[in-house]
C-alpha positions, 0 to 999 in steps of 0.5 A, a space after each residue: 103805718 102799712 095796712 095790709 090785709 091778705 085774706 082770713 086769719 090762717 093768710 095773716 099768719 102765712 103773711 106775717 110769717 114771710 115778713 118775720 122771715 125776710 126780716 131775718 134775713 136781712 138782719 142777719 146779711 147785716 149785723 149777724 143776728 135778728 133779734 125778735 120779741 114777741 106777743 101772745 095769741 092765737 093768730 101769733 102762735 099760728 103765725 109762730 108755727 107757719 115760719 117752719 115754711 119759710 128760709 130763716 137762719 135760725 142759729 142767729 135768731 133771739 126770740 124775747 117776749 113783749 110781755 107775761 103774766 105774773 104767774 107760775 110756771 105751769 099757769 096755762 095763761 103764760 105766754 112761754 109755753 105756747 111760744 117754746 112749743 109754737 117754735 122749738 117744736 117745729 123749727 131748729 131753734 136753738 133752745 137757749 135762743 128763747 129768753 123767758 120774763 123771770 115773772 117766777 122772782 119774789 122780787 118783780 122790780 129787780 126781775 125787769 131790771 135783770 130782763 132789760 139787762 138781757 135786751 141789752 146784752 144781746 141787742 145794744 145799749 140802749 137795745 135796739 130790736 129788729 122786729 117788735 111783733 103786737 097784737 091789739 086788744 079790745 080796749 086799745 092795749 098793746 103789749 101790757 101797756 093797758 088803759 090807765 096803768 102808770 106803766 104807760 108814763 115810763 120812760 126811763 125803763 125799757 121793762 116795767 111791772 104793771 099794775 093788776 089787769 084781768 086778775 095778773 100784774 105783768 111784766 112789760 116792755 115799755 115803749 121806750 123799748 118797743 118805739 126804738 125798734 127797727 120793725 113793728 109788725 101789728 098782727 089784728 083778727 077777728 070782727 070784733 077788733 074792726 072799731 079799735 082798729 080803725 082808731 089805731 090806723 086813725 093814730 087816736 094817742 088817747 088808746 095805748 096802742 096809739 103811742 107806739 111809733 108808726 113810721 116803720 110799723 105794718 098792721 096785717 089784718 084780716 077781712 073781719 078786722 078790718 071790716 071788709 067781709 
């Protein structure tokens, strides 16, 4: 695992934006296409909005989420519309490039199943993803991989429904999926995470951030985080 720590919150998200980017490109100079899922937050929708700086073949791009609120459409709390807006409304994605967790279905269990089928079509079987961006929660959580859920111990799935956290159940990708991926890119801000992130750089497994892979992850932190103001 790489830490990098470039400077205040708007230098991580420049910064995760370049290497958004160069993994773009060498993704699609080798296999044709990158396929990227993303977290929410406001760093990741600045970072997002800063890849309209960058040189990204953008026709060959996929964008999948890493996780979502059960809730509907129009609830301010999804993550979509603040991923559709921080790049369809700033970059020439093609639309039909975003693909959105069916967290509206009556029938959450098979919505995963039909989610996972998506990661498969468009990034393999079993589906390997070139870049996994996360961010990192208070209480260790990545993804909606939260202390204590039974979706921690899913192996068999590459999406699963969690249980209720903060009021939502979600849908998730499970580390089954998010450990196979080519790319981890951690992006962490603020004062307040400086203490878990230490523990996640430690690799603590007893924090649910902890059991995501290392070998090919980099965590870029601001000066808050990780405690060098």
């Amino acid at each position: 695992m790489i830490l990098e720590v470039p400077g205040d919150s708007d230098a991580v998200a420049r910064r995760a934006a370049a290497i958004i980017a160069q993994a773009a490109r060498d993704a699609v100079a080798l296999r044709e296409r990158f396929v990227m899922a993303v977290s929410g937050g406001r760093t990741p929708w600045m970072m997002l909005r800063a890849l309209a700086s960058e040189e990204v073949p953008w026709p060959s791009v996929y964008v999948l989420q890493v996780d979502e609120r059960i809730a509907p459409a129009e609830d301010p709390g999804r993550n979509l519309m603040h991923l559709r807006a921080s790049l369809l409304d700033n970059v020439p994605l093609p639309a039909g490039h975003i693909y959105a967790m069916p967290v509206e279905s009556p029938d959450l269990p098979s919505a995963a199943a039909a989610y996972a089928a998506t990661l498969e079509r468009i990034a393999g079987s079993p589906p390997v993803l070139d870049l996994v961006h996360l961010g990192l929660g208070l209480d260790g959580h990545t993804a909606s991989l939260v202390p204590h859920d039974p979706v921690l111990d899913v192996r068999d799935r590459d999406v699963a429904i969690t249980g209720s956290y903060q009021g939502r159940q979600r849908m998730t990708l499970t580390y089954s999926v998010i450990n196979r991926a080519r790319q981890i890119l951690w992006v962490v801000t603020g004062e307040e995470k400086a203490s878990i992130l230490r523990r996640l750089l430690a690799g603590d497994t007893s924090i649910p951030a902890g059991r995501v892979a290392r070998e090919h992850a980099r965590v870029i932190a601001d000066e808050a985080a990780a405690g060098r103001q």
